[in-house]
C-alpha positions in Angstrom: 31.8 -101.3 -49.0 35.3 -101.2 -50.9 38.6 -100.9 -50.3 38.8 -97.3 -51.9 36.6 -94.0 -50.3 33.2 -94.6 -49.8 32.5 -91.1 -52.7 34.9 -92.7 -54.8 32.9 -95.8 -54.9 29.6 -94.3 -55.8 31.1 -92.3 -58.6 32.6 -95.6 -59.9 29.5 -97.3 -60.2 27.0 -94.2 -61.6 30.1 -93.8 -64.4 29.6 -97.6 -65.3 25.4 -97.0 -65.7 25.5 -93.9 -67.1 22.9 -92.8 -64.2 22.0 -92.5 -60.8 22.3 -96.0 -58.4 19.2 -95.1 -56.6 15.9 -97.1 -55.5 12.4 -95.7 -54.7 12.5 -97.1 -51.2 15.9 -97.7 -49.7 19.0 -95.9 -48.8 22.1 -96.3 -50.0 25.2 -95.8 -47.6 28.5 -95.6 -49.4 30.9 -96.4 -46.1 35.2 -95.3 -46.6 37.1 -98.5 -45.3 39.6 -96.3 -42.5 43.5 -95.9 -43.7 45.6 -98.5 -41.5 48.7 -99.9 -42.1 48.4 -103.0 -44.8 51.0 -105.5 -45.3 50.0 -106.0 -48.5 51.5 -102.2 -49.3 54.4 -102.7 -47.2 53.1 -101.4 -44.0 51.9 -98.2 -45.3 48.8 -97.1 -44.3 45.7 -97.9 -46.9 42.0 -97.4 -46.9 41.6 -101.3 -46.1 39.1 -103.3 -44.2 41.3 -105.6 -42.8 45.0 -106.9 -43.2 46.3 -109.9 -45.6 49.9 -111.4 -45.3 49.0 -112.3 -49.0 45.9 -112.6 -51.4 45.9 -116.3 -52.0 43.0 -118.4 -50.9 44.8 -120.8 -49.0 46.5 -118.3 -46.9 45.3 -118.2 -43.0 42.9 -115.0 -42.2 44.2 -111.8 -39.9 41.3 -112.5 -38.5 42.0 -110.5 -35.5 41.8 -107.4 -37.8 38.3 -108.7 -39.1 36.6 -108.9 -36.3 37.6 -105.4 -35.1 36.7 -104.0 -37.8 33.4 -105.8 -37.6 33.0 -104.4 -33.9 32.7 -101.1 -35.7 30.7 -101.9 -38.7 28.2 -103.5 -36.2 27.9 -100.3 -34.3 27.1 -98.5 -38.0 24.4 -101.2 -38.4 22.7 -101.0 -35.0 22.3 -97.2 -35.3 20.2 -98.2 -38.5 18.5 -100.6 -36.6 18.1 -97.9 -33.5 16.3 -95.0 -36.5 13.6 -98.2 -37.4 15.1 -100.1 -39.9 14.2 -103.4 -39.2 17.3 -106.3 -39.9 15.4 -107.9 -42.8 15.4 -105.0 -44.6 19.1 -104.5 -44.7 21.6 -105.4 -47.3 24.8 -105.4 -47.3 28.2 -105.9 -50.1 30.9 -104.7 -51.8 33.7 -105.2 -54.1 37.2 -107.3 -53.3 37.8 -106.8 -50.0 34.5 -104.9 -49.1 32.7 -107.7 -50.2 34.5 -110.3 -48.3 34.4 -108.0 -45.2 30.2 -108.0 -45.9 30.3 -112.2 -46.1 32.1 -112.0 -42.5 29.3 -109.5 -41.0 26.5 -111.3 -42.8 27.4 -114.7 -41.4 28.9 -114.3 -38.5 27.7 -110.9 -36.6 24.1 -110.5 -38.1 22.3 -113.1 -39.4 19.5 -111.6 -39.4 20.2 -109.4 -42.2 18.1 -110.0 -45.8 21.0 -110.3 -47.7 24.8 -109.8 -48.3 26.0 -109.3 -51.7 29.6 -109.6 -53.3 31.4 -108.3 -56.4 34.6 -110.1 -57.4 35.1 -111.1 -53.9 36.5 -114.4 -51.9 37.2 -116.3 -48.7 39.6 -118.0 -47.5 39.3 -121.7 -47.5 39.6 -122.1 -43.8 37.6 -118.5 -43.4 36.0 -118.3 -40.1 33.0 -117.7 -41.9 32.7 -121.7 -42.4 33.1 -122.1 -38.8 30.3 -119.8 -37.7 27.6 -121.3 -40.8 28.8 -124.8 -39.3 27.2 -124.0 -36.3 24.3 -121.8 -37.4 20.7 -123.1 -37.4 19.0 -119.7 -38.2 17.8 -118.4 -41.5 20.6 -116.6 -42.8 20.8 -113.8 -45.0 20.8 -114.8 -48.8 23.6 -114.3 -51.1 24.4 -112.5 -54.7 27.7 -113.3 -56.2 29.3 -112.1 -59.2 32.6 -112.1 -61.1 34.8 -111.3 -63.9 35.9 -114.7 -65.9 39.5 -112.3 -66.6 39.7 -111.5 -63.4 43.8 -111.9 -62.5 43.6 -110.2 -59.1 41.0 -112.5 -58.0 40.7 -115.2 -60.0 37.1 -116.4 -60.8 37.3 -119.9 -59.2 37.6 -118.3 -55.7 34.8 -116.7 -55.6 32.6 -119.4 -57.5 34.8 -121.8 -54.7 33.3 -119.4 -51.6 30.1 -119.2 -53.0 29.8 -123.2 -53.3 30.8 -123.6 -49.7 28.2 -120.9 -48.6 25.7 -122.0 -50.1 26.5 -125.7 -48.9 25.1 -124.5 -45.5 21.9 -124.1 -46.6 22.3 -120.0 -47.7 20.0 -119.3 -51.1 22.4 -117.4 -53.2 23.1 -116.9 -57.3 26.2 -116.4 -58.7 26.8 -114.7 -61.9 29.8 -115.1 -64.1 30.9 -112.6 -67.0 33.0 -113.4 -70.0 35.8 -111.0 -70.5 35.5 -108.9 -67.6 38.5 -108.2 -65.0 38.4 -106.7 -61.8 36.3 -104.3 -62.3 32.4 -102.9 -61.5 30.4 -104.0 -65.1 27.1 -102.3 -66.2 25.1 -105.4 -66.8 26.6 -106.6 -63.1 25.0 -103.9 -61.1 21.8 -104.0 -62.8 21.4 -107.7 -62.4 22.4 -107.1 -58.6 20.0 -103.8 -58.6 17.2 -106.4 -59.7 18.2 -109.0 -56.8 17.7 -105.9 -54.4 14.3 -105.3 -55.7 13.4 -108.6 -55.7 14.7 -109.1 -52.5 12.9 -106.1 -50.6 10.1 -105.3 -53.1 8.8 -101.4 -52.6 5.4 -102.7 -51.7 6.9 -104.3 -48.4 8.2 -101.1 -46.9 4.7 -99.3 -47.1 
């Protein structure tokens, strides 16, 4: 999940390998964030998962516009769930936005899920997301983070800040910095995270 069109997405990542993002044994679901009206863009409508009054960590959450969304993302993953996918065989990320929409899903509507993954993504520090691991005693779905060391939209240390406090809960994760990279999908980023997958839900599981 991203903040840009679900196409537009796939294209950017197959243009960064030079190939095909595919796996032997899983589905890939490129999902469009719907257009709404962002405040961040002066009202106007954007394809956006949820609102912000301003990207800085220590702003408060819309979280009303979160958890609708969620509502609706939930429905997505049921139907998965409904065809025979079992939850542990799910995982679920994005970049920026789409990847801290995926952290609020993962730990705080389905658990259950094997794994949530993040690309140049945050929280912030008094995300809802805390509340809900605070109060969580179930295994909980573990967690790939990377990011860009030049990254000036979203600066490295809130990521590496969000994945700390995740992770302080008890939630196996790995984050992976890169030098001189900005806010941007990198080649050796998605095959590090296409190995995580693998490793995560190994072929030989789903026969």
């Amino acid at each position: 999940m991203n903040t840009d069109t679900g196409s537009k997405v796939k294209s950017l990542i197959e243009s960064a390998l030079g190939e095909e993002f595919v796996f032997p044994h899983l589905q890939i679901h490129y999902l469009t964030a719907p257009l709404r009206p962002y405040t961040l863009s002066g009202g106007l409508d954007q394809n956006v998962w949820f609102d912000r009054l301003q990207l800085r960590d220590d702003s408060p959450e819309q979280y009303e516009s979160i958890s609708e969304m969620a509502g609706k993302l939930s429905q997505f993953i049921s139907n998965e769930i409904e065809e025979g996918i079992p939850p542990n065989k799910i995982v679920l990320g994005g970049m920026s936005m789409g990847g801290a929409m995926s952290l609020h899903l993962g730990y705080t509507f389905h658990p259950e899920l094997a794994g949530i993954f993040c690309m140049s993504s945050f929280l912030n520090q008094k995300s809802k997301v805390y509340e809900s691991l605070s109060k969580s005693s179930k295994q909980l779905p573990h967690l790939f983070m990377a990011h860009g060391d030049a990254d000036t939209a979203v600066p490295i240390s809130w990521g590496r800040a969000t994945f700390d406090k995740i992770t302080d809960f008890g939630v196996k994760g790995v984050f992976h910095s890169f030098p001189q990279v900005k806010h941007d999908l990198y080649k050796d980023e998605i095959l590090i995270l296409k190995q995580w997958i693998m490793d995560l839900i190994p072929p030989d599981e789903l026969n």
